[in-house]
The first five atom37 places (N, CA, C, CB, O) and aatype in JSON, in Angstrom:
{
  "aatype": [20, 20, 20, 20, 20, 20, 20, 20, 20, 20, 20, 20, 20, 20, 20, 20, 20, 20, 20, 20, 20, 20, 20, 20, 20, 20, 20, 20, 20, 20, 20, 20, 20, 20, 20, 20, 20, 20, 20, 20, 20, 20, 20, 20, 20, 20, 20, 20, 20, 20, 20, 20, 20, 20, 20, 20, 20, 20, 20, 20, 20, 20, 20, 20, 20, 20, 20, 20, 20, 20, 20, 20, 20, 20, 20, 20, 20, 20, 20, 20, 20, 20, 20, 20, 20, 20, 20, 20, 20, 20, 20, 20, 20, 20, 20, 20, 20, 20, 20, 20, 20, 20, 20, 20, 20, 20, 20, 20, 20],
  "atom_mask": [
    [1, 1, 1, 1, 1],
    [1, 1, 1, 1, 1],
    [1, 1, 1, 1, 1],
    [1, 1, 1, 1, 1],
    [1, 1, 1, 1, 1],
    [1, 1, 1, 1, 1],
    [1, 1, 1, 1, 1],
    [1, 1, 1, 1, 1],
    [1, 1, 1, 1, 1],
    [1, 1, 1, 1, 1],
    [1, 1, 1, 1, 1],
    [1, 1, 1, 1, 1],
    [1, 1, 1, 1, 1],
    [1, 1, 1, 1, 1],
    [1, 1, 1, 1, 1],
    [1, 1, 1, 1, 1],
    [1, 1, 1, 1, 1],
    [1, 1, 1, 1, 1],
    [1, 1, 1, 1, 1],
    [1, 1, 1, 1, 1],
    [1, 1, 1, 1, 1],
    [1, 1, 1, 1, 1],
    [1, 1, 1, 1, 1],
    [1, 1, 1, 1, 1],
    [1, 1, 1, 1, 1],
    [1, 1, 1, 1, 1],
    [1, 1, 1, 1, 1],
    [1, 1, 1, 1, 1],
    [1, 1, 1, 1, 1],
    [1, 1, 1, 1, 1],
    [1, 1, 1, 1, 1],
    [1, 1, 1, 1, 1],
    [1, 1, 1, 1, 1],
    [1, 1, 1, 1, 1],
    [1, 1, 1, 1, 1],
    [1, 1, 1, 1, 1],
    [1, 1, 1, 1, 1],
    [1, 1, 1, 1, 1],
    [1, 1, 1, 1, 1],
    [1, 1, 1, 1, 1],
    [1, 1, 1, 1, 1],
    [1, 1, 1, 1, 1],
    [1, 1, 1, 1, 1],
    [1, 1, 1, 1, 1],
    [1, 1, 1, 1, 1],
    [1, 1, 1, 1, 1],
    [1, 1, 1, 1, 1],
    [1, 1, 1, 1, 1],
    [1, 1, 1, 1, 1],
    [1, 1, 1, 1, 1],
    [1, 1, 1, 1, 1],
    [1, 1, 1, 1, 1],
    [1, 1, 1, 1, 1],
    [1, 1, 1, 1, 1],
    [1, 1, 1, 1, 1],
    [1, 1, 1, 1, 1],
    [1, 1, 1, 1, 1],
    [1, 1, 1, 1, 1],
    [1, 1, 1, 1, 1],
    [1, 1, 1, 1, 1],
    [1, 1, 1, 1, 1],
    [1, 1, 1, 1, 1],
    [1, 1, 1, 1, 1],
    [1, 1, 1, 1, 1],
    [1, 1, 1, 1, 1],
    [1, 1, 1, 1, 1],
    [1, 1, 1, 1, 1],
    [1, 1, 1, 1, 1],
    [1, 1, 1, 1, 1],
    [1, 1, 1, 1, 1],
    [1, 1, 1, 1, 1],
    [1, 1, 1, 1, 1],
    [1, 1, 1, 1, 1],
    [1, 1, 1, 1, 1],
    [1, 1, 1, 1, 1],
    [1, 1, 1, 1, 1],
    [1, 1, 1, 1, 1],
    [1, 1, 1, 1, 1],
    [1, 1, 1, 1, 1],
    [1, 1, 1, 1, 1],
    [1, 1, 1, 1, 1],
    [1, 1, 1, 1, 1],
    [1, 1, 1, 1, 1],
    [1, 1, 1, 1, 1],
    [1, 1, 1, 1, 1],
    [1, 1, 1, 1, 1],
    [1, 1, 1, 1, 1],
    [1, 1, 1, 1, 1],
    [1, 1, 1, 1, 1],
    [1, 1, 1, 1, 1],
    [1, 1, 1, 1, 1],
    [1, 1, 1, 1, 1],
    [1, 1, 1, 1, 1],
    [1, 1, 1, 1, 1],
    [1, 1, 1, 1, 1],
    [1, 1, 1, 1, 1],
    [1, 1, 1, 1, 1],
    [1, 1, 1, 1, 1],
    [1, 1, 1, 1, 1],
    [1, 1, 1, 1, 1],
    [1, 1, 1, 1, 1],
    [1, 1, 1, 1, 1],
    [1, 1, 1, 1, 1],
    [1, 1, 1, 1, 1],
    [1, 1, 1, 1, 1],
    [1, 1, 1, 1, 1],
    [1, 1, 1, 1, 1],
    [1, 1, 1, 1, 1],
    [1, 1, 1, 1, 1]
  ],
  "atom_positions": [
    [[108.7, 2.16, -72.55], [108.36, 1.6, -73.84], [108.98, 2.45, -74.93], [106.83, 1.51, -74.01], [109.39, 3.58, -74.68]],
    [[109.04, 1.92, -76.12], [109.78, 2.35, -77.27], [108.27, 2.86, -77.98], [110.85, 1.0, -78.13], [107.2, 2.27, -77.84]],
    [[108.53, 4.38, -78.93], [107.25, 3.93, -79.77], [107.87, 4.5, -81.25], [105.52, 4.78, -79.19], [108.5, 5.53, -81.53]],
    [[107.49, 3.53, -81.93], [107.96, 3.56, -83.44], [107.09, 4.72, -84.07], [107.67, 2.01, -84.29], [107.52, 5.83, -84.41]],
    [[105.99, 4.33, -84.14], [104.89, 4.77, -85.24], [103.35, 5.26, -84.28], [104.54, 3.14, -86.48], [103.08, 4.84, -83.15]],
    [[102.74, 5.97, -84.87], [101.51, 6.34, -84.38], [100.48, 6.93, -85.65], [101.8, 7.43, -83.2], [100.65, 7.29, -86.81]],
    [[99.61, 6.84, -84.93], [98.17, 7.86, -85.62], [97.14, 7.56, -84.4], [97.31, 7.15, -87.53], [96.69, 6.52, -83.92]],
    [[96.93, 9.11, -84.06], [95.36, 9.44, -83.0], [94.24, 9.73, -84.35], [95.51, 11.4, -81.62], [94.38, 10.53, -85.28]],
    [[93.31, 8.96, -84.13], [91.88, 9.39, -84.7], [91.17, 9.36, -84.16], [91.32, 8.98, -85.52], [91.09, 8.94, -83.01]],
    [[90.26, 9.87, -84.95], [88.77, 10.85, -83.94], [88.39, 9.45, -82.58], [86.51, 11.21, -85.54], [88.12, 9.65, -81.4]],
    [[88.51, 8.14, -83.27], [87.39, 7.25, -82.59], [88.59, 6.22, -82.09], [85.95, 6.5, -83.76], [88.35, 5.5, -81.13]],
    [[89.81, 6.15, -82.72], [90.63, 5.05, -82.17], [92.24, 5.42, -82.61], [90.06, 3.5, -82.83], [92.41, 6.47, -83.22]],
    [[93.42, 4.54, -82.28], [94.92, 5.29, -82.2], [95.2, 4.16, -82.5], [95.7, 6.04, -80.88], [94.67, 3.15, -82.04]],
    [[96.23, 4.24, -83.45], [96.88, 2.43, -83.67], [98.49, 3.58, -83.46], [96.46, 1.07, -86.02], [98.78, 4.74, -83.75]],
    [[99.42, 2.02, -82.57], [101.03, 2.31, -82.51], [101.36, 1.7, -82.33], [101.72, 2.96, -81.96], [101.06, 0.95, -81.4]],
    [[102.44, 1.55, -83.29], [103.6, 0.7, -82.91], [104.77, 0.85, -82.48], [103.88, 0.17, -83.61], [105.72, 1.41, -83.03]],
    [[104.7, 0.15, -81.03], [105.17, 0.24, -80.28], [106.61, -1.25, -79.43], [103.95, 0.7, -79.81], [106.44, -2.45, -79.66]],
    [[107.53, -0.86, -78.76], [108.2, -2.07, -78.08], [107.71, -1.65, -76.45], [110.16, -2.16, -78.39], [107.76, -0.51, -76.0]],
    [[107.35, -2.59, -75.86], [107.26, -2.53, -74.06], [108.64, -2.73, -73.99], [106.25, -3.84, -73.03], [109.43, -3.16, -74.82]],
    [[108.78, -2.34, -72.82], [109.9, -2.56, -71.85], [110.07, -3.91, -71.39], [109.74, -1.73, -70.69], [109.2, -4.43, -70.68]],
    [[110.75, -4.31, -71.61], [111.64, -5.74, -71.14], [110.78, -6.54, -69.99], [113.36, -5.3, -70.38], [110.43, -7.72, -69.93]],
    [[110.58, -5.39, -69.03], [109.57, -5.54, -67.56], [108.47, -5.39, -68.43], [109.65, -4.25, -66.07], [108.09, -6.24, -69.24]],
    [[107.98, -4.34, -68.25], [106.02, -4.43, -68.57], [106.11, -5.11, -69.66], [104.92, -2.83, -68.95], [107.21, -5.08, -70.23]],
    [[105.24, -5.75, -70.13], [104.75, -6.81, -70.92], [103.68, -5.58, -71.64], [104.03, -8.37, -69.96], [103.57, -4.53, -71.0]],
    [[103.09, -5.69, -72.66], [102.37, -5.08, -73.83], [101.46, -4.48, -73.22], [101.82, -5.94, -74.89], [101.14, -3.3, -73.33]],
    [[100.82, -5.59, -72.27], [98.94, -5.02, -71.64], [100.02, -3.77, -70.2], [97.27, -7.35, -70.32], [99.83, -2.55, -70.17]],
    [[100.45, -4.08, -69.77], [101.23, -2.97, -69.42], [101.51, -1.41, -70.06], [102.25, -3.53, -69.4], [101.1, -0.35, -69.61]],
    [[102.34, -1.64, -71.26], [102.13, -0.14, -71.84], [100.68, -0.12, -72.64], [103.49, 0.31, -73.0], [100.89, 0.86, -73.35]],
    [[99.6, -0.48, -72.93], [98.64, -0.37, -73.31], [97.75, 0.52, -72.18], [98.29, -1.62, -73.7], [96.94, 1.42, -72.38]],
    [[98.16, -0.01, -71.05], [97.07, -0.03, -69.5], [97.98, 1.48, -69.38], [97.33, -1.75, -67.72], [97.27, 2.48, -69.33]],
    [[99.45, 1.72, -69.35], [99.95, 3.2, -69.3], [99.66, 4.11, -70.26], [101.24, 3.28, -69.27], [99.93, 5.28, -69.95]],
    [[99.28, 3.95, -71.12], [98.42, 5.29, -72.77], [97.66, 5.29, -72.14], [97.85, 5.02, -74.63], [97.56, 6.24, -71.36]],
    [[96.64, 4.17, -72.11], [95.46, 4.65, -72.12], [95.01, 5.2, -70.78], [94.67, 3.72, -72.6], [93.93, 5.76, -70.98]],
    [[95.42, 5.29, -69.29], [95.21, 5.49, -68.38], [95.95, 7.1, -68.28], [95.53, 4.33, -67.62], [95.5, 8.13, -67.77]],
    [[96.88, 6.94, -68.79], [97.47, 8.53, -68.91], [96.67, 9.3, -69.28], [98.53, 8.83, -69.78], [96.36, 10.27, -68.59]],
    [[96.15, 9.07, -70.45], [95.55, 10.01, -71.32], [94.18, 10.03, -70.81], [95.66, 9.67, -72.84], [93.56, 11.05, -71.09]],
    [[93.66, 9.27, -70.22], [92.11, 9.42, -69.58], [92.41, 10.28, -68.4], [91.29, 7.86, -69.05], [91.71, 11.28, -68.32]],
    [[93.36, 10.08, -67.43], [93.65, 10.85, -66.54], [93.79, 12.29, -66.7], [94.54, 10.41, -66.13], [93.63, 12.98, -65.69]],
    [[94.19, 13.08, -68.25], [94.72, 14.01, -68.81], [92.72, 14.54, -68.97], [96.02, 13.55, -70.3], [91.95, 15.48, -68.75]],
    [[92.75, 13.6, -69.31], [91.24, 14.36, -70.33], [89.89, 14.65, -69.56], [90.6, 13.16, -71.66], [88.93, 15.37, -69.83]],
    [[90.31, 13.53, -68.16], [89.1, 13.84, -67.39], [89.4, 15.3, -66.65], [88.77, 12.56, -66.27], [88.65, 16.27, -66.49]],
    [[90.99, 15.06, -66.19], [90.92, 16.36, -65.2], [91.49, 17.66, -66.02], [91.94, 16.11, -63.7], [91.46, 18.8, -65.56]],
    [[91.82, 17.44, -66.85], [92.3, 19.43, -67.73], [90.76, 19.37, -68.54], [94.39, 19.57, -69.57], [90.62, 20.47, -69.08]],
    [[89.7, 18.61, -68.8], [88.51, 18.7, -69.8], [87.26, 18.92, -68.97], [88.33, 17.32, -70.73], [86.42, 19.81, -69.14]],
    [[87.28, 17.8, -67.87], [86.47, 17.98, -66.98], [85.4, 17.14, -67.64], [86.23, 19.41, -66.62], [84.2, 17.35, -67.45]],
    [[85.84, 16.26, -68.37], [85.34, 14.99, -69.13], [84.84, 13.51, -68.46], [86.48, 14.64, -69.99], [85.56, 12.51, -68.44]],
    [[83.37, 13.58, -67.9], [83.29, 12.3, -66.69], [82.84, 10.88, -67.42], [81.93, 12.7, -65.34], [82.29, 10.01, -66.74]],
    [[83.06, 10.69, -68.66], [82.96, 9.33, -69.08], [83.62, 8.64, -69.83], [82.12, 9.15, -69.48], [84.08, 9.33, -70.74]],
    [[83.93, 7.53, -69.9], [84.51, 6.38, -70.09], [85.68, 6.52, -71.28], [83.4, 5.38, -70.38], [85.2, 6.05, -72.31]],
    [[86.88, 6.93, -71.47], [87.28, 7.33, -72.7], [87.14, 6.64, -73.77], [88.33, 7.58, -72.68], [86.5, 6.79, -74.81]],
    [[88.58, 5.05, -72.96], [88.63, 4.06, -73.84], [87.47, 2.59, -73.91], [90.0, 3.69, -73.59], [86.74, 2.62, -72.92]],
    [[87.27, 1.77, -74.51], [86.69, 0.88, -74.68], [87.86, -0.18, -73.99], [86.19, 0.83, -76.12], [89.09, -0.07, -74.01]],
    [[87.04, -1.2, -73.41], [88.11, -2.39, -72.79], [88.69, -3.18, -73.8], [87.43, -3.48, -71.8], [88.05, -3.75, -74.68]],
    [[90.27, -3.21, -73.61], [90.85, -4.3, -74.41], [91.41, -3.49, -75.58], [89.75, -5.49, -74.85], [91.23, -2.3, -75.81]],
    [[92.13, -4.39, -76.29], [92.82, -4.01, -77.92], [93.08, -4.79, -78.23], [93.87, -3.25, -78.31], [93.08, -5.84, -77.58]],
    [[93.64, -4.56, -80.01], [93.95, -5.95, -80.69], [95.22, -5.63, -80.79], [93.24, -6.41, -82.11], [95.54, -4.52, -81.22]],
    [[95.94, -6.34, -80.49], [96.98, -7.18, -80.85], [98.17, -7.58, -82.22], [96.35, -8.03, -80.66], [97.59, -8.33, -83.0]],
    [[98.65, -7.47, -82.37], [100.29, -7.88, -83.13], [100.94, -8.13, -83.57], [100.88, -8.12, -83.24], [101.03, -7.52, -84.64]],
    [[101.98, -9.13, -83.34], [103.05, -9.17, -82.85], [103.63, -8.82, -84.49], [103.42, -10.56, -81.91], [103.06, -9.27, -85.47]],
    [[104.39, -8.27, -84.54], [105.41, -8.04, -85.83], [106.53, -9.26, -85.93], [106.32, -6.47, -85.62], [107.37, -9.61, -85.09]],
    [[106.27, -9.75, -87.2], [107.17, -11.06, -87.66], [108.35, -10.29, -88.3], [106.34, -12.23, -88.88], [109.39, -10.58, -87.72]],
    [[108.46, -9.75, -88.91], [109.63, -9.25, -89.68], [109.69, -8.06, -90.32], [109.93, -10.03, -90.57], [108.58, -7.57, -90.57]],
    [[110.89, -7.28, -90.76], [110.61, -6.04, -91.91], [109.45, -5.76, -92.41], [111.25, -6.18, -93.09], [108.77, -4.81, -92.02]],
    [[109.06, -6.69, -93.49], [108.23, -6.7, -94.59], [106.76, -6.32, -93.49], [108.32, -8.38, -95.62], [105.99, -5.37, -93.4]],
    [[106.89, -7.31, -92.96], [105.11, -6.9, -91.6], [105.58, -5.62, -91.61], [104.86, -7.73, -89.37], [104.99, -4.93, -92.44]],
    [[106.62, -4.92, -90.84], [106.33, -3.81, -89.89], [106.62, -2.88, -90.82], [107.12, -3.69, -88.51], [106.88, -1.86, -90.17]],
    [[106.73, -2.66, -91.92], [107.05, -1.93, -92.94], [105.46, -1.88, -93.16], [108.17, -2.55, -94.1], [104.97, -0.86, -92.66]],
    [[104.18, -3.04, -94.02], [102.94, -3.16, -93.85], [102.13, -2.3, -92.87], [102.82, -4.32, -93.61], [101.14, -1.61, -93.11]],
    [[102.83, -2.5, -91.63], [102.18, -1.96, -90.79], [102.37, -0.27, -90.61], [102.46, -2.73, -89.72], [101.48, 0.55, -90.39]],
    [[103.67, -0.07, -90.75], [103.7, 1.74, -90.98], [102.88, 2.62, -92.01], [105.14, 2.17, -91.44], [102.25, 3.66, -91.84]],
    [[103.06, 1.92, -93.01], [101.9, 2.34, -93.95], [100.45, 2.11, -93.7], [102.08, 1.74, -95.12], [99.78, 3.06, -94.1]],
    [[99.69, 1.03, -93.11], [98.14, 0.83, -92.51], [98.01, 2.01, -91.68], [97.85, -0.64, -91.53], [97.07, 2.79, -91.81]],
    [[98.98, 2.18, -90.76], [98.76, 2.97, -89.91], [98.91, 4.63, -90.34], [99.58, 2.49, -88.92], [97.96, 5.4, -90.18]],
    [[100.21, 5.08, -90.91], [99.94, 6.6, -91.62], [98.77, 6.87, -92.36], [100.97, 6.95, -92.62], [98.11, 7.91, -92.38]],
    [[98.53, 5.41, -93.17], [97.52, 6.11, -94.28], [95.98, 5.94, -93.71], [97.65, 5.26, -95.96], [95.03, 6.05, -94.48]],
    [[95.78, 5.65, -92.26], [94.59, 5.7, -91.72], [93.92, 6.93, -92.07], [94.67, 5.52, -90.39], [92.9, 6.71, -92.72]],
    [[94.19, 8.39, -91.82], [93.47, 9.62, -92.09], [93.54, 9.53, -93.23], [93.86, 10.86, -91.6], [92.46, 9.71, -93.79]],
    [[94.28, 9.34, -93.81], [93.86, 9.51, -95.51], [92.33, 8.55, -96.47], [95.49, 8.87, -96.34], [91.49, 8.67, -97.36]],
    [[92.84, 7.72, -95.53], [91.32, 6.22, -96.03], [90.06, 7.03, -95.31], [91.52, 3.93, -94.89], [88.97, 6.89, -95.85]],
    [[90.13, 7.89, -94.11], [89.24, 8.13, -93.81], [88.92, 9.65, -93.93], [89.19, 7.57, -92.82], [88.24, 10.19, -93.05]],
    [[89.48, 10.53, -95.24], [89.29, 11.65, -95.79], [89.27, 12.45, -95.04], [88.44, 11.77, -96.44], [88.33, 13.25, -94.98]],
    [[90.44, 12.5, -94.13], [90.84, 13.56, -93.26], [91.97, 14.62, -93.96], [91.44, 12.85, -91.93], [92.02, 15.82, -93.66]],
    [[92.78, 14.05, -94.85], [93.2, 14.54, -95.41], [94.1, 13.95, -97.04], [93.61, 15.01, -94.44], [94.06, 12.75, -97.3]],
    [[94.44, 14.42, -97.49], [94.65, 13.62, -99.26], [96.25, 12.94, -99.43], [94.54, 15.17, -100.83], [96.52, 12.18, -100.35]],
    [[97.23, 13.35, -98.38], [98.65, 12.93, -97.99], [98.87, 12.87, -96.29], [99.73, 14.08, -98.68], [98.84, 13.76, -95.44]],
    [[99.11, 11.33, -96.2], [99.34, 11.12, -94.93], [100.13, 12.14, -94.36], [99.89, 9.94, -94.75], [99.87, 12.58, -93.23]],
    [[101.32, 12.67, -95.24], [102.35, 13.79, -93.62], [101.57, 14.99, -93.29], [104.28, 14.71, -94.1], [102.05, 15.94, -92.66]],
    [[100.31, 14.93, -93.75], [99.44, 16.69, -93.81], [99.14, 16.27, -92.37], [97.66, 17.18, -95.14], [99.39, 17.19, -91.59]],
    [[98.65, 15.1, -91.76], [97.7, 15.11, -90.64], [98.72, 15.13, -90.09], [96.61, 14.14, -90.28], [99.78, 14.63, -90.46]],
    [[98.27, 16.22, -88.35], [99.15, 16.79, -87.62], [99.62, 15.56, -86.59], [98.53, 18.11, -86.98], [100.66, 15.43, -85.95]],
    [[98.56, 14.81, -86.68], [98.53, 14.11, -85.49], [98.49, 12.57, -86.03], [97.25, 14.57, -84.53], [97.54, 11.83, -86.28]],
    [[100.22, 12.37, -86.11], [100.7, 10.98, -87.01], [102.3, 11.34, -87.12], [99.83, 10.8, -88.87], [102.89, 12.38, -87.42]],
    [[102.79, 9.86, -86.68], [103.97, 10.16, -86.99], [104.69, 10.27, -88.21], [104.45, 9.55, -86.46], [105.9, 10.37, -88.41]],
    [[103.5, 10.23, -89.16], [103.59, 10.5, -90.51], [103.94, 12.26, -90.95], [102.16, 9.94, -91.08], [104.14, 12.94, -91.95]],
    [[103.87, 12.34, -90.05], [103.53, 14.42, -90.05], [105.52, 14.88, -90.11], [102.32, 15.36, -87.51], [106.02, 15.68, -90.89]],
    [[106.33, 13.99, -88.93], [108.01, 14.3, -89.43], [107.88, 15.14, -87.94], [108.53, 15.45, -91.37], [108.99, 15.6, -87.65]],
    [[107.09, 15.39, -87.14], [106.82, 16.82, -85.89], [107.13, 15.61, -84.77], [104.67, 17.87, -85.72], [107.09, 16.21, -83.7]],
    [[107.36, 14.53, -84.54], [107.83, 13.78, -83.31], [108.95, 13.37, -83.33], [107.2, 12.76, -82.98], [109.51, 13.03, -84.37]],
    [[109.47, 13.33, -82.22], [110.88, 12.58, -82.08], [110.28, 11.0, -81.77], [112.02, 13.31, -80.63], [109.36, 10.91, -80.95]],
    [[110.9, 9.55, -82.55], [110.36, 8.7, -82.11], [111.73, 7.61, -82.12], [109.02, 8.46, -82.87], [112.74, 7.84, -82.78]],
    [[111.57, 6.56, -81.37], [112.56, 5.38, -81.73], [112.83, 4.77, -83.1], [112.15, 4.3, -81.03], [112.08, 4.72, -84.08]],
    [[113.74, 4.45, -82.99], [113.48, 3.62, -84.22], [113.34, 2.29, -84.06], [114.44, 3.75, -85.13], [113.26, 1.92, -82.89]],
    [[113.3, 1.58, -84.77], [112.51, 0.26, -85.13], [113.17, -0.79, -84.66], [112.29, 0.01, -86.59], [114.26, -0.23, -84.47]],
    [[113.28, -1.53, -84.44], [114.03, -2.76, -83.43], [115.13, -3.62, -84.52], [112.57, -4.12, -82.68], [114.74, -3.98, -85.63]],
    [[115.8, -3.74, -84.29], [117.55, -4.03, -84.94], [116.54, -5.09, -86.08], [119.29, -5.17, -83.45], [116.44, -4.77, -87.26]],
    [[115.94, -6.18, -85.59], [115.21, -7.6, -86.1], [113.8, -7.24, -87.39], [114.39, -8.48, -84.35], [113.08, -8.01, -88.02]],
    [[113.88, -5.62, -87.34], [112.52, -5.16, -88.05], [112.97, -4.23, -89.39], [111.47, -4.14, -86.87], [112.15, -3.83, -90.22]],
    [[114.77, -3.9, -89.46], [115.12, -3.42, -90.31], [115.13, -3.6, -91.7], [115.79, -3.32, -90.0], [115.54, -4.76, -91.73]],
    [[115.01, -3.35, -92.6], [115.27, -4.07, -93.86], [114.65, -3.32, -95.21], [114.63, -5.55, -93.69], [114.8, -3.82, -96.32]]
  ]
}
């Protein structure tokens, strides 16, 4: 999978992301979130349930959406007074500290 954009918060993670041609969406959804439960139960020693079943959903129509959507998503810690400028929070691809894809040829603009 490709991943454009992110933000981890305390209670939930929004990203935008492309699957792979093969896995279909609930595919890389079912690979985060199973990774990272796998990570947290056995280096934490953490025995319950991480994620909640299911997520919402999508699909990016054009620039203007996924442009919308980079901003919903950086300025999540900030709406929720984690910090006063989205690039402060460490943990966002708003922060400039990840290497990420870029955005799909059809989302430029």
């Amino acid at each position: 999978m490709l991943v454009h954009e992110f933000v981890v918060m305390h209670e939930h993670i929004h990203v935008i992301l492309t699957p792979a041609f093969e896995n279909p969406l609930e595919k890389a959804v079912q690979f985060l979130k199973g990774g990272f439960s796998f990570r947290v139960k056995k280096e934490l020693g953490y025995q319950w349930e991480v994620w909640q079943p299911g997520f919402n959903e999508h699909r990016l129509k054009d620039a203007e959406d996924y442009r919308g959507h980079v901003v919903y998503t950086h300025e999540n810690p900030v709406r929720a007074g984690y910090v006063q400028v989205a690039s402060d929070y460490p943990y966002s691809s708003a922060s400039g500290r990840y290497e990420l894809d870029p955005p799909p040829e059809h989302l430029h603009g």
